[in-house]
C-alpha positions as CSV (number, residue, x, y, z in Angstrom):
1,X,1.7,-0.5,1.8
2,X,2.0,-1.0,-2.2
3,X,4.8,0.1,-4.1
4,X,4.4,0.4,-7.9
5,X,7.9,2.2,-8.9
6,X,6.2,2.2,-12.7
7,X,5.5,5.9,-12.7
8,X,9.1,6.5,-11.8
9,X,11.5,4.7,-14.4
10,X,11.1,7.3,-17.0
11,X,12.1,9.5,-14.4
12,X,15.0,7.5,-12.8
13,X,15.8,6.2,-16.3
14,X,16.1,2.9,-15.4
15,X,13.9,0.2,-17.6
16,X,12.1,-1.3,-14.3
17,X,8.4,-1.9,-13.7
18,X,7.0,-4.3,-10.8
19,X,4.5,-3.7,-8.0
20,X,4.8,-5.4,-4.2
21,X,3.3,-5.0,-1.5
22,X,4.8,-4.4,2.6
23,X,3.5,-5.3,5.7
24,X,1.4,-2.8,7.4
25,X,4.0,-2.6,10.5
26,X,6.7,-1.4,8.5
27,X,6.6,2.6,8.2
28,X,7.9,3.9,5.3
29,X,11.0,6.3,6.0
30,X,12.1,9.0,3.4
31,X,15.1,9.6,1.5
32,X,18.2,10.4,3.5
33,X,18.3,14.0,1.7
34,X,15.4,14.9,1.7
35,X,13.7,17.8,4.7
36,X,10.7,16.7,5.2
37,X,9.0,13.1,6.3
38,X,11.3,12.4,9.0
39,X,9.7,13.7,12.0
40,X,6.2,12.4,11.0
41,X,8.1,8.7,10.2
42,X,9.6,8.5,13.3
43,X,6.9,9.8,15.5
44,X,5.0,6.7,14.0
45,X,7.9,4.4,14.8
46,X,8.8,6.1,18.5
47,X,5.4,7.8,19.4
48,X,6.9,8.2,23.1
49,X,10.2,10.5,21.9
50,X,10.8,13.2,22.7
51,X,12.4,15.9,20.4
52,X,15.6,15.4,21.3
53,X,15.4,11.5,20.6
54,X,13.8,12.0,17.2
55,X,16.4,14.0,16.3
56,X,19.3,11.7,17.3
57,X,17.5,8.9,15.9
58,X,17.1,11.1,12.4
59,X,20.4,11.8,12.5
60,X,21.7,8.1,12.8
61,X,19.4,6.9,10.0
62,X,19.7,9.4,7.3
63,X,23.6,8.5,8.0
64,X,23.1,4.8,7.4
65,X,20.3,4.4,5.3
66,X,22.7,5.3,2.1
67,X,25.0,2.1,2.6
68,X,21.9,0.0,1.7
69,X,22.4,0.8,-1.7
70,X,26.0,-0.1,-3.0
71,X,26.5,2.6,-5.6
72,X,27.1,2.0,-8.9
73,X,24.5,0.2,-10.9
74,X,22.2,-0.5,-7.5
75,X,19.5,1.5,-7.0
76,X,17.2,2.2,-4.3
77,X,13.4,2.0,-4.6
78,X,12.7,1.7,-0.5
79,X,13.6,1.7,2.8
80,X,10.9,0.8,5.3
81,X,11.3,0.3,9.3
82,X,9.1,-2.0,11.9
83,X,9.3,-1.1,15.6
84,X,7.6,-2.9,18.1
85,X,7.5,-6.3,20.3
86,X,6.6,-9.6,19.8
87,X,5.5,-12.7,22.1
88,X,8.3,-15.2,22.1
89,X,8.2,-18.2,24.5
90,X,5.4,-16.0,26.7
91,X,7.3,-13.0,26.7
92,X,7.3,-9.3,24.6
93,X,10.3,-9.3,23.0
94,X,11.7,-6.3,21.1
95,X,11.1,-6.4,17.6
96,X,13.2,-4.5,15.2
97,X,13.9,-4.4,10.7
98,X,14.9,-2.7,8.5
99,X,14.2,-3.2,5.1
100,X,16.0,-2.3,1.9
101,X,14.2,-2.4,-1.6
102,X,16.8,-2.4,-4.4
103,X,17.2,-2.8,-8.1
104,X,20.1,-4.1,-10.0
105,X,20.6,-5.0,-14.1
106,X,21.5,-8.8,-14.1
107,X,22.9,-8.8,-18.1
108,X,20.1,-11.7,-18.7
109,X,16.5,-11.9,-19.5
110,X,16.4,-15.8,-19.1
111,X,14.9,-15.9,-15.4
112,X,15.9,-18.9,-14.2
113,X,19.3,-19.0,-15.5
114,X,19.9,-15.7,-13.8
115,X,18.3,-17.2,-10.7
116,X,21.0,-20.1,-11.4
117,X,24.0,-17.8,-11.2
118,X,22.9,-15.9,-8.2
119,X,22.3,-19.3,-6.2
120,X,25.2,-20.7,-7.4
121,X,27.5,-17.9,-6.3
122,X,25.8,-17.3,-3.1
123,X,26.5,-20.7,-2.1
124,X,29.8,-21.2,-2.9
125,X,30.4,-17.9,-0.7
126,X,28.1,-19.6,2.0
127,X,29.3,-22.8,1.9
128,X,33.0,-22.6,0.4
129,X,34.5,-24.1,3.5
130,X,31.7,-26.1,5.3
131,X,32.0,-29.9,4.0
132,X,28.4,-31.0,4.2
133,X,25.8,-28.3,4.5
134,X,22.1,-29.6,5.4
135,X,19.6,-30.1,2.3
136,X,16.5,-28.3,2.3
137,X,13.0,-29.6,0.2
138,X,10.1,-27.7,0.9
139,X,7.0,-27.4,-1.8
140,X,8.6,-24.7,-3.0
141,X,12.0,-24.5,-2.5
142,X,14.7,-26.4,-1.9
143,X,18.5,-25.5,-0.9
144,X,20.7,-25.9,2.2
145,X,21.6,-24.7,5.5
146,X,24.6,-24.6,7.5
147,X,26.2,-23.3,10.6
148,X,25.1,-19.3,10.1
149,X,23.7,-19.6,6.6
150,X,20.5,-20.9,4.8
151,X,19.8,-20.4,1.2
152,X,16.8,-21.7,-0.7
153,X,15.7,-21.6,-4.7
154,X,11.9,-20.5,-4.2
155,X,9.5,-20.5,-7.0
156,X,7.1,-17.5,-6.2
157,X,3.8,-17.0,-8.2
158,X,6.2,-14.3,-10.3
159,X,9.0,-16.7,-11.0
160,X,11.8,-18.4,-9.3
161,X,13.7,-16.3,-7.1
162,X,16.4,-17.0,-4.9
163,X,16.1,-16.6,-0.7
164,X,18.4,-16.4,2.0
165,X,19.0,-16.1,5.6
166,X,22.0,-15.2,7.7
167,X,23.6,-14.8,11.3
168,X,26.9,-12.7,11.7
169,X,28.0,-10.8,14.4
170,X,28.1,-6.8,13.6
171,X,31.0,-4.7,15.4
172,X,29.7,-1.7,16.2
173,X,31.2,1.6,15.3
174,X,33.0,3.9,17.7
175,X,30.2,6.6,17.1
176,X,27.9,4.9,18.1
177,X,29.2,4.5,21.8
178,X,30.9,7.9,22.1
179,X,27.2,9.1,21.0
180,X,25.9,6.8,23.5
181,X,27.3,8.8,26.1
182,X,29.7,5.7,27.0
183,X,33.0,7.2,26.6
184,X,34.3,10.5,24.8
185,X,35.6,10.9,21.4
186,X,39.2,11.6,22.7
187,X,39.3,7.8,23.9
188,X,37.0,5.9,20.6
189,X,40.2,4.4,19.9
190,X,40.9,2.5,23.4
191,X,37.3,0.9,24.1
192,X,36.7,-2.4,22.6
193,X,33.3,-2.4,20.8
194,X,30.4,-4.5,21.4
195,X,29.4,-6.6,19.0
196,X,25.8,-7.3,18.0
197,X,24.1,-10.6,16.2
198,X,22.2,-9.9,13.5
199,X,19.9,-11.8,10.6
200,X,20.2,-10.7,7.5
201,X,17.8,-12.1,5.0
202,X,17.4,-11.6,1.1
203,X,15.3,-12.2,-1.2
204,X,16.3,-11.9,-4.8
205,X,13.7,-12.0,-7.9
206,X,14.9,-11.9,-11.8
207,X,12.6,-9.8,-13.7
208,X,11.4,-10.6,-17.0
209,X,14.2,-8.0,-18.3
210,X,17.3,-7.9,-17.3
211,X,17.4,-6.3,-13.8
212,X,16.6,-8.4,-10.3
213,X,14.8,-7.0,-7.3
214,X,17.2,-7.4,-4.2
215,X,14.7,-7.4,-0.8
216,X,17.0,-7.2,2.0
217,X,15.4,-7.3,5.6
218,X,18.1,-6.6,8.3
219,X,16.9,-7.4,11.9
220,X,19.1,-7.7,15.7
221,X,15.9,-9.2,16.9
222,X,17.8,-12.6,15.6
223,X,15.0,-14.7,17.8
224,X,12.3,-13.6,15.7
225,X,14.1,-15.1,12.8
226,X,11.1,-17.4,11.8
227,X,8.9,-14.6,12.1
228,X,11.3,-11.8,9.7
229,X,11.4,-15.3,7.3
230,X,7.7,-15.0,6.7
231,X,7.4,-11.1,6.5
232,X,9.7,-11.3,3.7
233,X,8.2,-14.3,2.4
234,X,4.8,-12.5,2.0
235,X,6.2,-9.6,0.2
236,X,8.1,-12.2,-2.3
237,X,4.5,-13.6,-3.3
238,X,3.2,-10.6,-4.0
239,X,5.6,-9.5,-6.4
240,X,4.1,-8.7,-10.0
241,X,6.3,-7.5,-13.5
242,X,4.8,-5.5,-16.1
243,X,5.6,-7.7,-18.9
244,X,4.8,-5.6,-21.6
245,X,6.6,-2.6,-20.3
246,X,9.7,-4.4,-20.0
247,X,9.7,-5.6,-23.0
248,X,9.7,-2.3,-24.9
């Protein structure tokens, strides 16, 4: 799947113009407002639902796909979902993303500076109170890693970017077990909600005008980590700018 969101910036009004392209396995799904698209996006995710399902499972992503885009200046060009399993260790293990295409102004047109700032500020949030993180030197990238976070300067055959990878554990909301069919509503507030790991990895590529590309994959498949790394990985090197629209 290629995404060229050229045709739309006049449209959207925003001064962007880059082409990627996504892994096959990832389905495209529509916008949360939108009508139509959803019941032929998640029958390609979930061929086995049945009505019912697709419409819960509707339901909970048109609710949730909104908070991948922060408001304000963010906007969102894509949200895409794989489904599926995976061999890990001899065994098919559930395999799960969700992926987040979204564009930001920076306030600089010097690439690498603004790749700089953004690795500079995501490690002092990584790394603020861990002593002695691990360094990282790959051929083309080099960073650090610690106990739940890695984070990497990449040069891609765009530019440099900045990439990174991390665990937390996600609480989940009382919804979600009261629609679960755990408990009812009247008692949300008494149950003590699981918690989930999850990876959250990020790529993040100046463009040649002043706006970045923010590609966030979220996944709970957290033992596929190596494998989500490389999925994003091949959609960073396949990033292209149309210089001379940008600079207009």
């Amino acid at each position: 799947m290629t995404r060229s969101p050229i045709d739309a910036a006049a449209a959207r009004q925003i001064p962007y113009a880059f082409q990627y392209t996504v892994p096959d396995e990832f389905v495209r799904l529509p916008d949360p407002a939108a009508v139509e698209g959803w019941d032929e996006a998640l029958k390609r995710l979930v061929p086995d639902a049945d009505e019912e399902q697709l419409a819960s499972a509707t339901q909970q992503m048109r609710a949730t796909l909104p908070g991948f885009s922060a408001g304000g200046e963010d906007k969102l060009d894509l949200t895409a979902m794989c489904l599926g399993t995976e061999e890990v260790a001899g065994e098919e293990r559930l395999s799960m993303g969700l992926l987040a295409v979204t564009v930001k102004p920076s306030g600089h047109r010097d690439r690498l500076l603004t790749a700089e700032g953004i690795y500079r500020a995501k490690h002092h949030r990584f790394f603020a109170d861990e002593s002695e993180p691990q360094e990282l030197d790959f051929d083309l990238g080099k960073g650090v890693q610690g106990r739940q976070d890695m984070l990497l300067a990449v040069k891609l055959p765009s530019g440099p970017a900045v990439m990174s990878a991390s665990l937390r554990l996600l609480t989940l909301p009382a919804s979600f077990v009261t629609e679960s069919g755990v408990l009812d509503a009247a008692n949300a507030d008494e149950v003590i909600r699981p918690t989930l790991p999850v990876a959250s990895l990020q790529l993040i590529v100046p463009a040649p005008r002043d706006y970045c590309v923010y590609v966030t994959i979220s996944t709970p498949s957290v033992f596929l980590l190596d494998s989500y790394c490389g999925r994003l990985a091949q959609i960073g090197r396949t990033f292209t700018f149309d210089v001379q629209q940008n600079q207009r």
